[in-house]
Structure formats: structure tokens, C-alpha cells
KEFI-687660 format. One record per residue (C-alpha): residue number from 1; chain; x, y, z. Coordinates in steps of 0.5 Angstrom, whole numbers, m for minus. Example, Ala and Ser with C-alpha at 12.3 -4.5 7.8 and 13.67 -1.06 7.14 Angstrom:
BEGIN
REC num cadena    xx    yy    zz
REC   1      A    25    m9    16
REC   2      A    27    m2    14
This chain:
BEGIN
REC num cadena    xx    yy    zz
REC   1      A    16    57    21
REC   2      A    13    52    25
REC   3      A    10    54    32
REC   4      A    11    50    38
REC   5      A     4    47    38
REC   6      A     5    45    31
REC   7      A    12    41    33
REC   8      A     8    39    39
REC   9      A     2    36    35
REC  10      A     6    33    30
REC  11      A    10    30    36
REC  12      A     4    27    39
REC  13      A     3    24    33
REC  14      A    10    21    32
REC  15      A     8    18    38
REC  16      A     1    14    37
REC  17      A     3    12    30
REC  18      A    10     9    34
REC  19      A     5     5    40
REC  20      A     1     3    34
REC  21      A     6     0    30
REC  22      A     8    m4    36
REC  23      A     3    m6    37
REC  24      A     1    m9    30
REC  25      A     8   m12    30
REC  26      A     6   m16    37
REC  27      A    m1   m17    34
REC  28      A     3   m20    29
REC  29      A     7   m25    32
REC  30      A     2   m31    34
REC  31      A     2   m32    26
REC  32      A     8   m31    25
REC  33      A    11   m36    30
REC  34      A     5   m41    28
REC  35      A     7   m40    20
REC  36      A    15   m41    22
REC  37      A    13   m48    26
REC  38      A     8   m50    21
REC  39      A    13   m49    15
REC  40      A    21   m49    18
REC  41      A    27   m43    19
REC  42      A    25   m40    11
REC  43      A    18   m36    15
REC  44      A    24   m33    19
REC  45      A    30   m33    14
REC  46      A    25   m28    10
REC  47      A    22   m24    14
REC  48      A    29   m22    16
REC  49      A    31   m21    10
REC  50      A    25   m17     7
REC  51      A    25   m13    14
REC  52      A    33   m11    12
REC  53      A    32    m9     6
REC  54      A    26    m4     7
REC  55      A    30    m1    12
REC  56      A    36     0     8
REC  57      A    31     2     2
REC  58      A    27     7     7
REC  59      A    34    10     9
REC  60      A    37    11     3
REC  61      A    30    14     0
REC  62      A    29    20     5
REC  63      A    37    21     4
REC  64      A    36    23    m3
REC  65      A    30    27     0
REC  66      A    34    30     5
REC  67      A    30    28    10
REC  68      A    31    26    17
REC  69      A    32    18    17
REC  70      A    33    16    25
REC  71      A    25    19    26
REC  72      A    22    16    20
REC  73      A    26     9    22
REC  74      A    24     9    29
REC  75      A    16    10    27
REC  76      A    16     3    25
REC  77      A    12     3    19
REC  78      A    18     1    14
REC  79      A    18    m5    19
REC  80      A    11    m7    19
REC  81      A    10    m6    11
REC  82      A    16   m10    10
REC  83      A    14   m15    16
REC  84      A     6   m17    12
REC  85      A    10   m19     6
REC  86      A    15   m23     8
REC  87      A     8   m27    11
REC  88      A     6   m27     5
REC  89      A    11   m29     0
REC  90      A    13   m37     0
REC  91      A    17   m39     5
REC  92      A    23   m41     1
REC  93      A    23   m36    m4
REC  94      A    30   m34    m8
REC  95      A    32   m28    m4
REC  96      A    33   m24   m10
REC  97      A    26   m24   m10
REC  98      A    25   m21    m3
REC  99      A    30   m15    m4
REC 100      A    26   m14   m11
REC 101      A    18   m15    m7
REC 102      A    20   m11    m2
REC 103      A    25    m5    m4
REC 104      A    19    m4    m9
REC 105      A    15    m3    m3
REC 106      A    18     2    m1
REC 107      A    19     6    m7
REC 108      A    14     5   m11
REC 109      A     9     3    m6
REC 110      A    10     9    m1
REC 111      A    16    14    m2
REC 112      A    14    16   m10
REC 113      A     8    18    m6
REC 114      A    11    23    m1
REC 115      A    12    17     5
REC 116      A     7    14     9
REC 117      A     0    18    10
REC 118      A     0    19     3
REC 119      A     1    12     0
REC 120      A    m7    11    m4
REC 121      A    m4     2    m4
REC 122      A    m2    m2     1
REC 123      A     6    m2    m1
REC 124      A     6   m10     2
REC 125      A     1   m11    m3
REC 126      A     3    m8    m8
REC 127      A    11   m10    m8
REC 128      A     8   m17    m7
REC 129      A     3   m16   m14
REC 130      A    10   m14   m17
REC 131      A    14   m21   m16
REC 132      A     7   m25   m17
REC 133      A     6   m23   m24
REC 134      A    13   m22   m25
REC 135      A    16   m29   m23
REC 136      A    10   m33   m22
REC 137      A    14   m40   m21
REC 138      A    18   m38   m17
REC 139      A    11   m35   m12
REC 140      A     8   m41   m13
REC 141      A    13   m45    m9
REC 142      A    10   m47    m3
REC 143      A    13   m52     2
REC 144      A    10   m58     5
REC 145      A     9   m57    12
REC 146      A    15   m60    14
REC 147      A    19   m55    11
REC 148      A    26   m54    12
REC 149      A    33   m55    17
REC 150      A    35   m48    18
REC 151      A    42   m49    14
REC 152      A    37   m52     8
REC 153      A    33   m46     8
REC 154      A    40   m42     8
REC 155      A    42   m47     2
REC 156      A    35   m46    m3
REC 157      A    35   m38    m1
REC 158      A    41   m37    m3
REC 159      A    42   m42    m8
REC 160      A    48   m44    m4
REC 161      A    52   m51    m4
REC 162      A    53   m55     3
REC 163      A    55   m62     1
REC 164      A    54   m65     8
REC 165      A    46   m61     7
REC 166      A    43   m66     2
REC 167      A    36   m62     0
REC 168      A    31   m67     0
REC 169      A    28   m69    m7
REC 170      A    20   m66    m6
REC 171      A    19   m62    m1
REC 172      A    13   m58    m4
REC 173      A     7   m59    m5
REC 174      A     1   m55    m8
REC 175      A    m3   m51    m3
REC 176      A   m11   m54    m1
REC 177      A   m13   m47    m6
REC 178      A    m9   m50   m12
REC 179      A   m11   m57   m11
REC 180      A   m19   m55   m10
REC 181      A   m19   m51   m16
REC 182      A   m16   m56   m21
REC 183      A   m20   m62   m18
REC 184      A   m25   m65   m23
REC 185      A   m24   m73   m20
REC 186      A   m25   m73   m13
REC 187      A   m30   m71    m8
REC 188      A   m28   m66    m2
REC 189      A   m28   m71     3
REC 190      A   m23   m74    m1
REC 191      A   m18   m70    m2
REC 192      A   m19   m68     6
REC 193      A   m18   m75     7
REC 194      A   m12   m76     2
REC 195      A    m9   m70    m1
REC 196      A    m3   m68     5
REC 197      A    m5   m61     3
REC 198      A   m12   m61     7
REC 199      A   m13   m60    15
REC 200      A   m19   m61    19
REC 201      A   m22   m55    17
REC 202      A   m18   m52    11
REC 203      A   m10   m52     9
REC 204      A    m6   m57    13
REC 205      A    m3   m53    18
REC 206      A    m5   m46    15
REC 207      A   m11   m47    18
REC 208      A    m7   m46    25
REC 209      A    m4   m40    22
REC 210      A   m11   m37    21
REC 211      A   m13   m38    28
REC 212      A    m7   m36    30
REC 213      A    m8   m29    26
REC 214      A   m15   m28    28
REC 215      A   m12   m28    36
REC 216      A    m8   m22    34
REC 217      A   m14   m19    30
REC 218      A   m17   m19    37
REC 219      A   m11   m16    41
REC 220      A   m12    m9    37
REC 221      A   m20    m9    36
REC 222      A   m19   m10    43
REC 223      A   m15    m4    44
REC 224      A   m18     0    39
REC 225      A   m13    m1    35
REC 226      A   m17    m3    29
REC 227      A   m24    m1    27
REC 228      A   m29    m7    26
REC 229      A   m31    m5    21
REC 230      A   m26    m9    14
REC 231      A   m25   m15    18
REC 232      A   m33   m16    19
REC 233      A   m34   m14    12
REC 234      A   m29   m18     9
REC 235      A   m30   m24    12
REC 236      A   m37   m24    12
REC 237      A   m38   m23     4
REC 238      A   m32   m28     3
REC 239      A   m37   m33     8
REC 240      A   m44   m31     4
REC 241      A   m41   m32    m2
REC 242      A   m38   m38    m1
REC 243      A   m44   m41     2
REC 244      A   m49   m38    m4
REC 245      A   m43   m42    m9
REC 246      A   m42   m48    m5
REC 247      A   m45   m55    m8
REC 248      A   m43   m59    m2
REC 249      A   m37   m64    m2
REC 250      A   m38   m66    m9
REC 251      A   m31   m65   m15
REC 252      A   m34   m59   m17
REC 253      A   m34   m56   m10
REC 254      A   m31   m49    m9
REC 255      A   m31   m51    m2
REC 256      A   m35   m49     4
REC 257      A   m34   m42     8
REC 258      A   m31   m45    13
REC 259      A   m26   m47     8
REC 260      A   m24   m40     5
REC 261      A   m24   m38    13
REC 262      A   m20   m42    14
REC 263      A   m15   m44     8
REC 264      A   m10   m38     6
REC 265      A    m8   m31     8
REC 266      A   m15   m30     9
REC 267      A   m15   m27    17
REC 268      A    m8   m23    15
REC 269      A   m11   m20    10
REC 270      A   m18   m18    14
REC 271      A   m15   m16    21
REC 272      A    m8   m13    18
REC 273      A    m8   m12    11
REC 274      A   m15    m9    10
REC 275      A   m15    m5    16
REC 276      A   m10    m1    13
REC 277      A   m11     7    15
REC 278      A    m7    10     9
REC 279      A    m9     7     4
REC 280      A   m17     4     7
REC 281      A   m23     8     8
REC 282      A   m24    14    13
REC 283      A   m32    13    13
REC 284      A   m34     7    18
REC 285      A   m39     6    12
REC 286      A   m34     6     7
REC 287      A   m29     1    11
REC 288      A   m35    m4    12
REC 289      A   m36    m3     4
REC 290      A   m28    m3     2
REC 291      A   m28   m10     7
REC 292      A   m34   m13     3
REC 293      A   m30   m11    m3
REC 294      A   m24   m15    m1
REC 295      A   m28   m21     1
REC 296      A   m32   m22    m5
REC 297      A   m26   m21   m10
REC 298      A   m22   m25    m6
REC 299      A   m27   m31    m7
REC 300      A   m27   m30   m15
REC 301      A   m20   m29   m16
REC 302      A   m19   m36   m11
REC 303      A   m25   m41   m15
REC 304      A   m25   m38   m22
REC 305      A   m18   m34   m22
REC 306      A   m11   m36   m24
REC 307      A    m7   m34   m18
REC 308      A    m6   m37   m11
REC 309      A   m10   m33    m6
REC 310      A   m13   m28    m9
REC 311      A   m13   m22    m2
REC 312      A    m6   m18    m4
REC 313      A   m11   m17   m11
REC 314      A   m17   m16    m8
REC 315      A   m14   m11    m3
REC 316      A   m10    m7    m9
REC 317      A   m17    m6   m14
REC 318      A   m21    m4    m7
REC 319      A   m16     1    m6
REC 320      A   m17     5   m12
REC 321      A   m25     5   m11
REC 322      A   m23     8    m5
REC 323      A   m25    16    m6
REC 324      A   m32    13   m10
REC 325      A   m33     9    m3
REC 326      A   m32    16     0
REC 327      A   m37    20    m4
REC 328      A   m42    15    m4
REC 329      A   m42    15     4
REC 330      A   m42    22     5
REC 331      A   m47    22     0
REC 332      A   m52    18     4
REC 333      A   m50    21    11
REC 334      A   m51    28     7
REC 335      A   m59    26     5
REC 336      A   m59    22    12
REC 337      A   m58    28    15
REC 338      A   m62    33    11
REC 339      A   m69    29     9
């Protein structure tokens, strides 16, 4: 029978993990704001779509669990989860493979594991793994900056016909990842001259994405929300690698590290994705490997891979290294105590 300072604990920690979900749900906001006015009303529309379709899954999930559903709702972590896969999908993706990516997070990613606190993968990545593999047209459908009108976002999601809503004849256009991985003509400057795809520093438009996400990144390592230790990890083994691998602006270049900083999910994944309490690291040590992991992995599968970014795969394979990440720092904390 549960004591009531077991009850009181567990209710104190109800609390914090409400106040962090809410917190990584503001810090979110920035890039999520900056991603929908880069790329039109399908950002909005998706994340609405993925954040319904988690809750309704999540509730009918701890129904067959006889499990409290209101508490576990109002913890926020349905909503976060379902929140970083919508930014991850392509805006304008058909809304079946939203409800799919997202009711396989929940199910697969988090409640076959017994719920949240158990989960060994991030259940954002892993829904959108799934739909990557299992539909890669469809993930590789990216916007051009411009996007789409509200009533057009509605017409290509859900497939539906508004004959007053004429769809423009291209509207897509590769991502500034695919078009450097495939390039064997022109040189970088090139392409950031010509090709629409490329910004100032890295993706038209995501580079602002980007920034926007470090902001957010900064809020909860301000609050103590997050540890430094994956963010830095990550990016600066993505910025050695990319240096060390970098062969200026010529057509084999894989780019530069400002490139890579810069150009996809790269600063979601290190402030967001990657600092993951559940399925990430509890040794600060581990957590600094764990984000150098992610990083490296992210620039092979990005330069030598066939996937568009490479952070929801790197985050995956890091997660199973987890316990031998965990054993290797304790072991060395262990000798360091003990000369």
C-alpha cells in the first residue's frame, strides 16, 4: 500500500516533469513559428494533426492499461513527443503518414515499454524512422520556402479538391543537403549563388530555423533544463568532422561546418532531441559521448548516406549504445576514484 510520502514523492515529480514539458514546449516555439513562416500553414497543420493523434493514441493506450488517462495527459509528454516529429516531417506530407509516424510513436516508442521512464528510443525518432523507411517518397517531399496558402496546405494533405484553390505546378524543391550530396558540376559558391535551396550560411530559410532553435536551446540551458553536455557534444564533433572532411568550395565538397550547423534538423536534434532524459545517458560523461556519437553519425549518413538528414538515425543507434556508454564512464569514474 503506497505511504503517503511515496504519494507525495511521486506528486512532486508529476510536477517537475509537467514544468519541464512546458518549458521545452515554449523553448520550442521560436523554431517552430520561424519553421511555419519559412514554410506556410502545412508546419501548423501537421503539428496539429501529429499532436491529436498522439494524445487520442496515448489515451486509448493507458485505457487497455487501466490506467489513469487524465494525469498521464496533463504530464505533457504525449505532446512534446508528438510536437518534435511534426517539426521533423515534411511540412505537407499526406496526413496518413502523420497518424501513422505518430501513433507508432506512442505505441511502439513509448507505451510497449511500459509508458514514459521506460522508453530505451526517443519515440519521436523512432515514429519518424518508421515512415522514413517505409515511405520514402512521400519524406522526401520538401517545400520550397514559399510553401503553401492555408486552403492549399488543407488540399495536399488531404488530398482534397477545392476548385477555386488551383495547386501551383512546383512548389518543391530539394533540400540544400540533397543537392550537395548529389552535386558533381558546380562549385559551393555556385550553388549558393544559384540554386534556391541555399542561404547565406546553409538551407534558405532553415538556416533561420536553426537559430531560432539554438535560442530555444539556450532558454533551458539557462534554466537548467537541460545539461550542456549532448548539445556540445554533438555539434562540435559534427563541426571537427566536417572541418577535417571539408575540401573548400569545390564540386566534391561536402561542405563546411558552418554548413552543417546550420542546414537541417541540426540544432533541433542537439538541444531537443538529443538531450532526451529517458532514452539518453545519466552520466554527464556518457551524455558528452552519447552527443559526439550523434554528431559524427549525422555527418556520415548526411555526406555519404541516402537519407535526408541523418539526426533521427544517429539519435536511434546512440540510444542503443546507451548502457555501454554508461559502463564505460562508470568504469573510468570507478579507476579515477580508486588509483
Amino acid at each position: 500500500m503506497p505511504t503517503p510520502d511515496s504519494a507525495l514523492h511521486r506528486g512532486q515529480a508529476n510536477e517537475r516533469l509537467q514544468t519541464t514539458m512546458r518549458w521545452v514546449l515554449l523553448a520550442m516555439l521560436p523554431g517552430a513559428l520561424t519553421l511555419t513562416g519559412v514554410f506556410g500553414w502545412g508546419v501548423l497543420i501537421t503539428g496539429l494533426l501529429a499532436c491529436g493523434t498522439a494524445l487520442c493514441v496515448e489515451a486509448a493506450v493507458l485505457t487497455l492499461r487501466k490506467r489513469p488517462v487524465l494525469a498521464a495527459l496533463n504530464d505533457y509528454s504525449a505532446l512534446v513527443s508528438a510536437t518534435l516529429l511534426a517539426l521533423a516531417l515534411p511540412p505537407y506530407c499526406p496526413w496518413w503518414l502523420t497518424v501513422l509516424a505518430s501513433g507508432f510513436a506512442m505505441v511502439f516508442g513509448k507505451h510497449l515499454y511500459g509508458g514514459i521512464g521506460n522508453n530505451p528510443f526517443n519515440p519521436a525518432m523512432l515514429g519518424y524512422a518508421f515512415v522514413l523507411v517505409s515511405f520514402p517518397q512521400q519524406m522526401n517531399h520538401w517545400p520550397a520556402t514559399h510553401g503553401l496558402s492555408l486552403m492549399g496546405g488543407l488540399q495536399h494533405i488531404f488530398g482534397l479538391d477545392f476548385s477555386s484553390v488551383p495547386a501551383p505546378d512546383a512548389w518543391t524543391q530539394a533540400t540544400a543537403l540533397d543537392v550537395l550530396r548529389v552535386n558533381k558540376s558546380l562549385t559551393v559558391d555556385e550553388l549558393f549563388v544559384r540554386n534556391p535551396a541555399f542561404g547565406g550560411l546553409g538551407g534558405h530559410g532553415v538556416e533561420w530555423v536553426n537559430l531560432a532553435f539554438l535560442a530555444g536551446g539556450a532558454l533551458l540551458l539557462q534554466r537548467r533544463l537541460i545539461s550542456w553536455h549532448a548539445p556540445v557534444g554533438m555539434l562540435a564533433s559534427l563541426f571537427v568532422i566536417s572541418l577535417l572532411c571539408w575540401n573548400g568550395s569545390g564540386s566534391d565538397s561536402n561542405g563546411s561546418p558552418l554548413f552543417h550547423w546550420f542546414t537541417g534538423a541540426t540544432m533541433l536534434g542537439a538541444f531537443f532531441i538529443a538531450t532526451e532524459p529517458v532514452s539518453g545517458p545519466e552520466n554527464p560523461r556518457a551524455r558528452l559521448l552519447f552527443g559526439v556519437g550523434v554528431g559524427l553519425i549525422t555527418y556520415i549518413i548526411r555526406t555519404w548516406g541516402a537519407y535526408p538528414d541523418g539526426v533521427a538515425f544517429a539519435v536511434l543507434l546512440m540510444n542503443m549504445a546507451v548502457p555501454a556508454l554508461e559502463r564505460l564512464t562508470a568504469a573510468r569514474s570507478t579507476a579515477g576514484e580508486h588509483p
